[in-house]
N, C-alpha and C positions, 0 to 999 in steps of 0.2 A: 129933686135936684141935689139936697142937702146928703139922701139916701146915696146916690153917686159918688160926689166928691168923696165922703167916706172910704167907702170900696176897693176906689183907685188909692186912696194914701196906705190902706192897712196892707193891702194888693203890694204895694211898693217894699215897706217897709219888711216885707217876709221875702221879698228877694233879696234883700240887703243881707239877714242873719243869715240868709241859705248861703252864701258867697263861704268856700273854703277860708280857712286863714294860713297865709302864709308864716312859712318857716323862721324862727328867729335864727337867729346868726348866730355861732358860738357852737358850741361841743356837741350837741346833737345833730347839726349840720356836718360835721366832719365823720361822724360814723358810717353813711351814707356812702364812703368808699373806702374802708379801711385798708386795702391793699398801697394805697396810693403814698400813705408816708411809710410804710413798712420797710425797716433798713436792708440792705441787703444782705445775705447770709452770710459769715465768713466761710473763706477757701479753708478747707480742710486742709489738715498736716499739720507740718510743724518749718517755719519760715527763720533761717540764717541770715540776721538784718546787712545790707552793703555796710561798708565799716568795721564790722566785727574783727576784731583783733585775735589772732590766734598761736601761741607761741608754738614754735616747731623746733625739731633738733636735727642734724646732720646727720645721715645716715651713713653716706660717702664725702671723703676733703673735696674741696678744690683750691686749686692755687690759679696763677697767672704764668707759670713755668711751664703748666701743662695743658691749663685750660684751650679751647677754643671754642668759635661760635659755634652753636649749635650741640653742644656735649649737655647729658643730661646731669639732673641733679635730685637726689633722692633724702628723703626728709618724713619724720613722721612726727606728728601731734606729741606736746609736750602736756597737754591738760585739756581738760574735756570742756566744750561748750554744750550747755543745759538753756533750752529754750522752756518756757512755761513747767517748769520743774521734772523736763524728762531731759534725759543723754542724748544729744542730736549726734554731736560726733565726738566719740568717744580719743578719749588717747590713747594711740597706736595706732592711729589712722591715717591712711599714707599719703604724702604730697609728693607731687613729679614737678621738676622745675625745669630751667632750659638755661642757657648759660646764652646771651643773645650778644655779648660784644662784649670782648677782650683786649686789653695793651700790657704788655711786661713795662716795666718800671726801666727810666734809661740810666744810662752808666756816667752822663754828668747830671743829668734833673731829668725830671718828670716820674710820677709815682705808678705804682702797676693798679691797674684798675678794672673791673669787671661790672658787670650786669647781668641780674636774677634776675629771671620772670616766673609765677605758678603759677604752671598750667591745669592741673587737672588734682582732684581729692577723692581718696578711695577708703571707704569704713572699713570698719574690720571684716562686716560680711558681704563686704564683693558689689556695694552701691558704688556707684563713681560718678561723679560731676565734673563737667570739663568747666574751667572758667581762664579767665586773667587775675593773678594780683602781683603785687609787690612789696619789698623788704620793706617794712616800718620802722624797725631796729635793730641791735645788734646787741650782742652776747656782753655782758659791761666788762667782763676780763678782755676781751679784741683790742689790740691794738690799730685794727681797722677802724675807718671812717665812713658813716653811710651818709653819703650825699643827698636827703629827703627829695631837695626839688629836682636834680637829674635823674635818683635813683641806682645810683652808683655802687660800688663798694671801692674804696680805696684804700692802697698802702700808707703806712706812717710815712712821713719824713723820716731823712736821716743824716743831717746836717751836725748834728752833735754830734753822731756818731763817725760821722767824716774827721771833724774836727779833731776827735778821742786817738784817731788812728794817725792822722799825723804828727800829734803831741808826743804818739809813743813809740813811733821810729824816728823822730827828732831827739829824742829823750837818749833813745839806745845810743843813738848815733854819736851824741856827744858823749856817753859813758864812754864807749869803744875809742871816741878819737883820742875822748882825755887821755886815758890809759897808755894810749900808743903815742901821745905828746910826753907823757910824765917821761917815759923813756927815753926821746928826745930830746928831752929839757926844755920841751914849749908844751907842757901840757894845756894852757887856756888857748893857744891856738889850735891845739888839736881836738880841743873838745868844741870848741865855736866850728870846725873847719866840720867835724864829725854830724855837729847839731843838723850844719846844714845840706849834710848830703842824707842825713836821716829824713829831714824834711820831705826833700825829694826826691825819695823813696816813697816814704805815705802819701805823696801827692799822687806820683804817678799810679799806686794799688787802689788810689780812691779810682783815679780817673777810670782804668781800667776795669772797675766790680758796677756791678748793678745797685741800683736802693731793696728796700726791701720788696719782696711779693705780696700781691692780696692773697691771704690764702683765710678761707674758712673749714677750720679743720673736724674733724668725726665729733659728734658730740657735742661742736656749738651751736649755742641757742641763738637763735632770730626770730622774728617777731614776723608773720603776714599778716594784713589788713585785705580783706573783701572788695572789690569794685562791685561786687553785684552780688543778689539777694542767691540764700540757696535753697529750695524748699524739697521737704522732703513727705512722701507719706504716712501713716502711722506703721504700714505693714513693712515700711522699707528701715524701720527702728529695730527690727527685730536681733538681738544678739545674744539672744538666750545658746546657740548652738556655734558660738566663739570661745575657742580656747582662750584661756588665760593670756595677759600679754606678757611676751618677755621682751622687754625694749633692745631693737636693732642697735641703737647708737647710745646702751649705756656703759661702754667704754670709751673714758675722757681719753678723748685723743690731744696730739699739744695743743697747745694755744698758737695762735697766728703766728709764723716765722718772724725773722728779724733779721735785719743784715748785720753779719758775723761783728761782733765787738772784740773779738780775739785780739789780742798785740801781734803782731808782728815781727819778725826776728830781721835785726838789720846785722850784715846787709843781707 
């Protein structure tokens, strides 16, 4: 009997050691599928973040005299954007723009104003991406105004300048009247009677002129910012077989017009 129970316990006891032992928890358990935390590979190329700021130059003017919706607008890269230390788009790299809504400036108020949209960018060797952006800035010599939240481009005021032109056919006017009073022997009447038909002369040449035009003229500098990413390949970088650039627009053209400050001859 004693020989029995024996048996059965040592019996027991070697199924117990023969039982596999399970896996601890921790680092050698994760080896077991290594693909599963493996990051994903990066996209090839070279990626133009949304945002990116890119200064360009005016190849052709526009004004508000001549512009209308829909007339193109031609511009190329002022400085070259370098992704992970290669040349993504070089300078001299052409932007097409679109002129999408025009007003001339009125002849008692309201200023002339227009709207740039970029539509598409072309490298020097013949890649081209169509997108959307818009002006971020302006040239710091413009006498234009760029509206950020409508996206505008607007004319100066010219309220001073109104004011300058009636001061100075008022001016004339009392010279002339004086003069033609002294000989009459009421000069201070003739020159108050003269001030104020001078007056009303610059009144009436304000009323009659426009304010000034938006105009963006050859050679000023603007600023475009990115709505959306731009990527490129490594074989689409290639510009070893690009002539040298000679910049379209590096003749200063004027700076933005201005409504005429000339005097005027009374009467």
């Amino acid at each position: 009997m004693l020989t029995r129970v024996l048996t059965v316990t040592i019996a027991a006891a070697a199924a117990v050691y023969a039982q596999p032992t399970p896996p601890a928890d921790g680092p050698a358990q994760q080896t077991q599928n290594p693909s599963a935390a493996a990051p994903a590979p990066a996209e090839p190329g070279f990626l133009v973040e949304t945002g990116t700021r890119i200064p360009l130059s005016m190849i052709n003017s526009v004004s508000t005299k001549y512009a209308t919706p829909g007339d193109r607008v031609y511009l190329e890269t002022a400085f070259p954007v370098v992704v992970r230390g290669r040349i993504v788009i070089p300078a001299g790299s052409y932007v097409m723009g679109t002129i999408t809504s025009t007003k001339r400036p009125g002849k008692v108020k309201g200023r002339g104003e227009f709207y740039l949209r970029f539509d598409s960018l072309t490298l020097p060797n013949g890649i081209t991406r169509d997108f959307h952006a818009t002006v971020s800035n302006l040239d710091g010599r413009a006498s234009e105004e760029l509206d950020k939240k409508e996206g505008s481009i607007k004319s100066e005021g010219n309220k001073s300048g109104d004011a300058r032109t009636i001061a100075e056919t008022a001016a004339s006017g009392a010279a002339i009247g004086g003069l033609a009073g002294s000989v009459a022997g009421a000069a201070g009447m003739g020159a108050g009677i003269g001030a104020a038909a001078g007056a009303t002369a610059g009144l009436v040449a304000v009323l009659f002129s426009r304010g000034p035009e938006a105009v963006l003229a050859k050679g000023t500098t603007v600023e475009m910012v990115l709505d959306r990413q731009l990527r490129y390949a490594d074989d689409e970088l290639d510009f070893s077989k690009v002539p040298p650039h000679s910049g379209a627009s590096d003749a200063g053209g004027p700076l933005p017009s201005r409504k005429s400050t000339q005097p005027r001859r009374f009467p």
